[in-house]
C-alpha positions as a printed NumPy array, in Angstrom:
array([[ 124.884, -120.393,  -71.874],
       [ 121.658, -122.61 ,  -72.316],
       [ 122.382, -123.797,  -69.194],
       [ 123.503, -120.772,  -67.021],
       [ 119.703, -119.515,  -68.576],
       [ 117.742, -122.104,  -67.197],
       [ 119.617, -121.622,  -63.821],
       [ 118.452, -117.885,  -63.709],
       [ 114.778, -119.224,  -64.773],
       [ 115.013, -121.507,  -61.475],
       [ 116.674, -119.003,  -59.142],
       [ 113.631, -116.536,  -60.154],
       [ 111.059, -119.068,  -60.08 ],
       [ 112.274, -120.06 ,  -56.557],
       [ 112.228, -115.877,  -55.62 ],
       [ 108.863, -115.962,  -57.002],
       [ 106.83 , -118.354,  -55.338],
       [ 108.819, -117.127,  -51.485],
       [ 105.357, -115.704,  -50.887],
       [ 103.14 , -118.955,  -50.927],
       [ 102.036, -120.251,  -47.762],
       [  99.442, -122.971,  -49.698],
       [ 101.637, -125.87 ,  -49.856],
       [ 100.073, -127.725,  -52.295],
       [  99.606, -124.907,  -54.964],
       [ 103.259, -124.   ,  -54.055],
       [ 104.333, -127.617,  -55.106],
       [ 101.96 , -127.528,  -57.835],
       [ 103.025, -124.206,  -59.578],
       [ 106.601, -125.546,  -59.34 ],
       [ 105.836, -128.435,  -61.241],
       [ 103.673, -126.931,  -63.329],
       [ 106.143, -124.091,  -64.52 ],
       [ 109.077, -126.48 ,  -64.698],
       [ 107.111, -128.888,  -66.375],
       [ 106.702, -126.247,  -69.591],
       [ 110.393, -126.293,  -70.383],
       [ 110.234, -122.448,  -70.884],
       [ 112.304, -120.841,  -73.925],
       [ 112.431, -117.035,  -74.107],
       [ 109.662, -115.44 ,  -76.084],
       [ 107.352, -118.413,  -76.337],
       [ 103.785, -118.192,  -76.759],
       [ 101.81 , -119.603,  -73.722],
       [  98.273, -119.902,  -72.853],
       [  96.703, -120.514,  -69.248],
       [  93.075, -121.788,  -70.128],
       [  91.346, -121.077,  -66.805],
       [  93.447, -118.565,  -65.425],
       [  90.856, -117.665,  -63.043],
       [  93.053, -115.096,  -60.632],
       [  95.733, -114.946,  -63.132],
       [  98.616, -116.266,  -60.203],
       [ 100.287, -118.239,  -63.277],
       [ 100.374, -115.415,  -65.672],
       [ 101.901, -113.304,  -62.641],
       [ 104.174, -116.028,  -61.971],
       [ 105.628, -117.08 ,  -65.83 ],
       [ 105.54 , -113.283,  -66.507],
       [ 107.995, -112.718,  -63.765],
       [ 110.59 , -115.394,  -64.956],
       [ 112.462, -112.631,  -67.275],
       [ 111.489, -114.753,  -70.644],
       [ 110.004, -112.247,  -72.214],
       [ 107.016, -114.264,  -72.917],
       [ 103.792, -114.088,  -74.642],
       [ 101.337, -114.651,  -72.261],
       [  97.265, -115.415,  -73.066],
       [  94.914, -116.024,  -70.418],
       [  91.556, -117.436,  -71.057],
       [  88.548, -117.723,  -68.447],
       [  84.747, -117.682,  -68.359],
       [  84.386, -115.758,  -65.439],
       [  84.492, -111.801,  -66.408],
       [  85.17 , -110.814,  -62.518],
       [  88.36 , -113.48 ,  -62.505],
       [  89.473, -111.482,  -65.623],
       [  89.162, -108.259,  -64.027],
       [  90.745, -109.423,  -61.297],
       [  94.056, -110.468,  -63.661],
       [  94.659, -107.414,  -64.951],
       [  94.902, -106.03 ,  -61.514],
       [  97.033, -108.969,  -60.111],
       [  99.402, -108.843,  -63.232],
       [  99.693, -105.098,  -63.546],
       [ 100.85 , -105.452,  -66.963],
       [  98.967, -105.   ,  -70.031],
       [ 100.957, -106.989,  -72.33 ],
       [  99.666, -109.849,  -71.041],
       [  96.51 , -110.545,  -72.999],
       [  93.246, -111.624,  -71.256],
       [  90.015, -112.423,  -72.802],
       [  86.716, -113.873,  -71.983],
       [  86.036, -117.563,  -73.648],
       [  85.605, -121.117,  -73.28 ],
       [  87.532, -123.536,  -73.16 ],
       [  85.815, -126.083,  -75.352],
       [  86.034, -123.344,  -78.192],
       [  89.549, -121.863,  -77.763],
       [  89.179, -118.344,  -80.122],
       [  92.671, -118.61 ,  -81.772],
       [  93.667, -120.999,  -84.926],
       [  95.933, -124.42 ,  -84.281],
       [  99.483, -124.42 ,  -83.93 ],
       [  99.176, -121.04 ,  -81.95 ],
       [ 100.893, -121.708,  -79.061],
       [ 104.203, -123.789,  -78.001],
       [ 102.804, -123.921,  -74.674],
       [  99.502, -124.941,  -72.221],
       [  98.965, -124.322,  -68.735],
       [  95.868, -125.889,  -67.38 ],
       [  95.868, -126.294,  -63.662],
       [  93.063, -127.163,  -61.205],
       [  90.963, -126.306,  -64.491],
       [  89.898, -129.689,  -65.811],
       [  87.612, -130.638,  -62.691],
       [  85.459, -127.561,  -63.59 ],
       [  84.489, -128.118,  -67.135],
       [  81.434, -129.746,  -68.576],
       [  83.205, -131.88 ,  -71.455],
       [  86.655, -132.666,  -70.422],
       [  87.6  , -133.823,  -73.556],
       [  86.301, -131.306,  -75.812],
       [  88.702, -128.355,  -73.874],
       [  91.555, -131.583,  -74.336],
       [  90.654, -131.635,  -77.926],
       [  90.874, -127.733,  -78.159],
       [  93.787, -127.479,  -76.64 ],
       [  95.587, -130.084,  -78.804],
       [  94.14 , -128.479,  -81.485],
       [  96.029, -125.323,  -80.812],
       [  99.034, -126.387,  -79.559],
       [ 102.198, -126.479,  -82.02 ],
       [ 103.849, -129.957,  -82.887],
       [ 106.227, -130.661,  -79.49 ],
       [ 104.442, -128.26 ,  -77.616],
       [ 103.901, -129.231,  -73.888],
       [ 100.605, -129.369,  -71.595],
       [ 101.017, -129.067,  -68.043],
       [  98.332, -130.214,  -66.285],
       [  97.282, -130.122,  -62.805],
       [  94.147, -131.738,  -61.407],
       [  92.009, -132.346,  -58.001],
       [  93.054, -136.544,  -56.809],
       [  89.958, -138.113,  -55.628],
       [  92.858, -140.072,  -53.071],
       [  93.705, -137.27 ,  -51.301],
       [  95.186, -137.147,  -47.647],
       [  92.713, -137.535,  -45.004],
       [  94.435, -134.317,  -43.384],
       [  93.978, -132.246,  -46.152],
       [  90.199, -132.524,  -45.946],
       [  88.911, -134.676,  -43.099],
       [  85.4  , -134.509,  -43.196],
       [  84.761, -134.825,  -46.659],
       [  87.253, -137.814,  -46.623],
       [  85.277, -139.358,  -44.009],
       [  81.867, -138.898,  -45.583],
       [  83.473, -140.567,  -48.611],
       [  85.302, -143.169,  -47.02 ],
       [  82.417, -144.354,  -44.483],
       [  79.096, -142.88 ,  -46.472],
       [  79.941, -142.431,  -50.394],
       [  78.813, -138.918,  -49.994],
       [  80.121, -135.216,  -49.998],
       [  79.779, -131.742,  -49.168],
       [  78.943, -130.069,  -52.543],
       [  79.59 , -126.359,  -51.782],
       [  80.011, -123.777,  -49.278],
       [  83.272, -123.712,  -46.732],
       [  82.901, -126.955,  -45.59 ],
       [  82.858, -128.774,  -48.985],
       [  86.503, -128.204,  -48.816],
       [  88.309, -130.3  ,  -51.926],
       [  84.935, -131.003,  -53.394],
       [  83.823, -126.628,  -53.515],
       [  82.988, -125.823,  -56.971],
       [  84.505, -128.976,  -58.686],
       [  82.06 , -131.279,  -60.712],
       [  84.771, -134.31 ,  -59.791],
       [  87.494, -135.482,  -58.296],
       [  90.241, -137.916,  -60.296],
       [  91.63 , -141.207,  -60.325],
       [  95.2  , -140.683,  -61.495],
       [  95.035, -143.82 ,  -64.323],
       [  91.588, -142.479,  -64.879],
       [  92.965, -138.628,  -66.105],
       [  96.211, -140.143,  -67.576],
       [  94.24 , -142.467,  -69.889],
       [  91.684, -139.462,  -71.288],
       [  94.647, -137.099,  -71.859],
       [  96.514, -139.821,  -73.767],
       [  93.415, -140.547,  -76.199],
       [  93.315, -137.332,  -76.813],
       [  96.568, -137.622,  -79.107],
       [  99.332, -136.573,  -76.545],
       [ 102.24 , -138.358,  -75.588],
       [ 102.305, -138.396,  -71.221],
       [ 105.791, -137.726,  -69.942],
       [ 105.27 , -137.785,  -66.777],
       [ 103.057, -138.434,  -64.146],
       [ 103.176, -137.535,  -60.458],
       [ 100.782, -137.178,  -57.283],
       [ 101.562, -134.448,  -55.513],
       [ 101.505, -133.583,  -51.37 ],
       [ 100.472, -136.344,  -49.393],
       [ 102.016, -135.003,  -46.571],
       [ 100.1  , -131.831,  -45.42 ],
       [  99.192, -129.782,  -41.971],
       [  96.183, -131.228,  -40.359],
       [  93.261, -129.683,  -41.512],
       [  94.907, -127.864,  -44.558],
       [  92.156, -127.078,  -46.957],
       [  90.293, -125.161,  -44.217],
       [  93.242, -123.02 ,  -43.124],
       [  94.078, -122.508,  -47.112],
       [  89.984, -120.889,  -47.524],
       [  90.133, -119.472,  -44.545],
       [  93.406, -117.343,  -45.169],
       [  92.071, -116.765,  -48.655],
       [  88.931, -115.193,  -47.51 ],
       [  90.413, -112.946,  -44.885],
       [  93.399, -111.695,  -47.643],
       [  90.747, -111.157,  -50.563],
       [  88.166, -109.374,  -48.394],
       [  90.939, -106.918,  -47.231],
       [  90.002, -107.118,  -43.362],
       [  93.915, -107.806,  -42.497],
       [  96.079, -106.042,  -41.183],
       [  98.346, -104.163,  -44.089],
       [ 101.592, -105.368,  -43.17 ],
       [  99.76 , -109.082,  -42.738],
       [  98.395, -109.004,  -45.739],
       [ 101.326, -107.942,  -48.168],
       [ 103.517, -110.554,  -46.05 ],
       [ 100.983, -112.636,  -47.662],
       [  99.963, -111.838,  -51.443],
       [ 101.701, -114.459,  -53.885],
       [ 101.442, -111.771,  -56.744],
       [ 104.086, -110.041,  -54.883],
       [ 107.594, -110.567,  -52.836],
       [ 107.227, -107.887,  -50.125],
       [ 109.139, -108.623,  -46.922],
       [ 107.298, -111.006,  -44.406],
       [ 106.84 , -109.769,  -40.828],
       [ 107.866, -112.282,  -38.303],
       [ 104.526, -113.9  ,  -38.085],
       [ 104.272, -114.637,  -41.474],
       [ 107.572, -115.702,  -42.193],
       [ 107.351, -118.273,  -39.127],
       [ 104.328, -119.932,  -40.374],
       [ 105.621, -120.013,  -44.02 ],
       [ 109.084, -121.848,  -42.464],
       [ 106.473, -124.004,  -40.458],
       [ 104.62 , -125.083,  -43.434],
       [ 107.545, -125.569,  -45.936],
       [ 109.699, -127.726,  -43.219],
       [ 105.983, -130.18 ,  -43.284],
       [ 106.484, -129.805,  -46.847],
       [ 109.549, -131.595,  -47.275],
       [ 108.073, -134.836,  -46.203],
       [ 106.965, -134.708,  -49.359],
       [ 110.272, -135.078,  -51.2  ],
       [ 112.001, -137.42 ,  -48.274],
       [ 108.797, -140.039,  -47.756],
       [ 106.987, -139.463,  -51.214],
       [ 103.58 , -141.212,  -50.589],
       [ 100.993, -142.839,  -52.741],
       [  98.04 , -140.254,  -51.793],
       [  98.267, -136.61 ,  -52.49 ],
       [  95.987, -133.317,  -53.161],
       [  96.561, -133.225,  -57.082],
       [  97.651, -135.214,  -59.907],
       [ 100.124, -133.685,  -62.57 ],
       [ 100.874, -134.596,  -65.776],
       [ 103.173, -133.276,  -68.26 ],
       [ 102.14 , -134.199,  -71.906],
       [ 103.891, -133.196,  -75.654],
       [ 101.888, -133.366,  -79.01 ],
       [ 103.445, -135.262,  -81.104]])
């Protein structure tokens, strides 16, 4: 039974994420949500839910869950509760260095692409092992400072040949809006002295479409400022699984086919770094 369950969990996490064309995040999300080892009617929290795509995502599994989402950025909150369309799933406005809820409150932590963006890393670490339950899992996802030259070109050029960056706008690609980038030993080693146990560690998409990052934004922007056309633009919202027209569903077969590189020549580079880590 347990595992004709977990099966179903798969098959509708597979269903789910059909409408990604971002590689990475599409990698990423699996990872992340597989990562949680997900029992019906546990108690999660996604601290920096910014969009609320994880929320959407875990609350279509058919768990049952309880969902929290926590963010600093009122406008990404009112965004969630249109992206989620449902209002069990609890939002609220905070930090993540002062997490509003007691310890032991949750038996599960999503925290991806969050950690890059926070003043003291280890004081949200700290607050989130402070309110996870004993066993309960972090999954983690984080920016790689070694990241694919194709991903992001010209910032890995200026860093490469000039030990600079582009710090924000369109063409600060990887580096837009992040305070840092991560060594994967680096990340590992601050989660661990937090308390937690690592289980795993991975770096994830080396392999990626020339150029990536830029075609990611520049999809992004066009979607969220609602200048495509309709049929275009459900083909390509992630919150939903509306049929693809042709053009759409050709690029998305382009992109995952590239994507499998991943999987047969794994390679030491990659666009993030997850880790999967208990509290013991």
């Amino acid at each position: 039974m347990q595992k004709q369950s977990s099966n179903y969990t798969k098959d509708k996490l597979i269903f789910s994420l059909k409408n990604v064309g971002d590689m990475a995040l599409k990698r990423r999300a699996k990872k992340v949500i597989e990562g949680l080892e997900l029992k019906k009617g546990e108690r999660v929290l996604d601290l920096g839910c910014g969009n609320g795509y994880y929320l959407s995502l875990l609350n279509r599994l058919g768990l049952n869950l309880n969902l929290v989402g926590i963010d600093i950025d009122k406008s990404a909150l009112i965004d969630d509760a249109k992206f989620i369309g449902d209002k069990k799933v609890k939002l609220m406005l905070a930090n993540g260095s002062d997490i509003p809820f007691p310890q032991n409150s949750f038996d599960k932590v999503v925290m991806s692409e969050v950690i890059e963006h926070v003043e003291d890393e280890k004081a949200v670490l700290g607050e989130v092992f402070r309110v996870l339950k004993k066993g309960g899992i972090l999954s983690l996802t984080t920016c790689n400072i070694d990241y694919p030259f194709f991903w992001d070109p010209l910032n890995w050029t200026l860093q490469h040949f000039f030990n600079i960056h582009i710090k924000s706008g369109f063409w600060a690609g990887i580096w837009n809006q992040h305070s840092r980038l991560y060594k994967k030993d680096y990340v590992e080693k601050i989660v661990s002295k937090m308390g937690f146990e690592i289980d795993n560690v991975e770096v994830l998409t080396g392999w990626c479409l020339p150029f990536n990052h830029y075609l990611v934004n520049l999809i992004a922007k066009l979607f969220y400022a609602h200048i495509l056309p309709r049929s275009i633009s459900d083909g390509l919202n992630k919150f939903k699984n509306k049929k693809q027209p042709f053009v759409i569903n050709f690029g998305f077969n382009l992109v995952n086919l590239f994507d499998k590189l991943n999987d047969l020549i794994p390679m030491s580079t990659g666009v993030s770094i997850f880790i999967k880590a208990r509290k013991i």
